[in-house]
C-alpha positions in Angstrom: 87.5 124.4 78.6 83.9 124.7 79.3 82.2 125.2 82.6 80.8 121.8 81.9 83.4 120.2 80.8 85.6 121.4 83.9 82.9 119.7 86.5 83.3 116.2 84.3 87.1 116.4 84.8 86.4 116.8 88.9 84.5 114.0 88.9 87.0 111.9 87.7 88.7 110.2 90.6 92.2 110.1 91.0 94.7 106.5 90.6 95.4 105.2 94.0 99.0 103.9 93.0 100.1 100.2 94.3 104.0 99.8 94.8 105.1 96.4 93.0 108.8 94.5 92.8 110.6 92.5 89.9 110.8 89.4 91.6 114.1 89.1 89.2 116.0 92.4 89.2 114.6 94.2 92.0 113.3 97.2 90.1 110.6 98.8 91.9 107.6 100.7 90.0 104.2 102.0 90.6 101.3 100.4 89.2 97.6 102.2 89.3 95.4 99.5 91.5 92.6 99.8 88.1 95.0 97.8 85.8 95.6 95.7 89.2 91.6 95.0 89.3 91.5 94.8 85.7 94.4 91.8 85.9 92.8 90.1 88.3 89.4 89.8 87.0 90.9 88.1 83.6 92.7 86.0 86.3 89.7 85.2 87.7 87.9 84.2 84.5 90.3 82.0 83.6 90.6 80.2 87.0 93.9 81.5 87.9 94.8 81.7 91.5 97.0 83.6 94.0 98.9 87.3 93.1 98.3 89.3 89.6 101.9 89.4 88.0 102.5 92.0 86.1 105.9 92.0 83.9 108.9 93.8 84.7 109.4 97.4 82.1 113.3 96.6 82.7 113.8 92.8 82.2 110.1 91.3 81.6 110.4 89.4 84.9 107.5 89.2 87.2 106.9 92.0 89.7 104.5 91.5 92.5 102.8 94.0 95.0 105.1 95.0 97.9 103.0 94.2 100.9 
């Protein structure tokens, strides 16, 4: 790597990750909060309302944030 290429990679900021819940199985994952955001804007655009689901790795149910 380059000098400059290793002061670009510090500047890049790290995930904050957001603990979320199948709603179905129980199966408990991390999610970075960017894809969260990223949810919730398209929810937002298409006048959606309340909680970004996202679906479940292990049975495609819904997992929400554990609060």
């Amino acid at each position: 790597m380059t000098d400059s290429t290793v002061k670009n990679a510090s500047m890049i900021a790290e995930d904050t990750l957001i603990e979320t819940k199948c709603t179905a199985c129980g199966h408990i994952d991390n999610v970075p909060n960017w894809i969260i955001g990223e949810l919730a804007e398209e929810d937002r655009i298409s006048s959606k309302h309340g909680e970004v689901e996202i679906e479940c790795l292990v049975c495609n149910g819904p997992r929400r944030r554990i609060k």
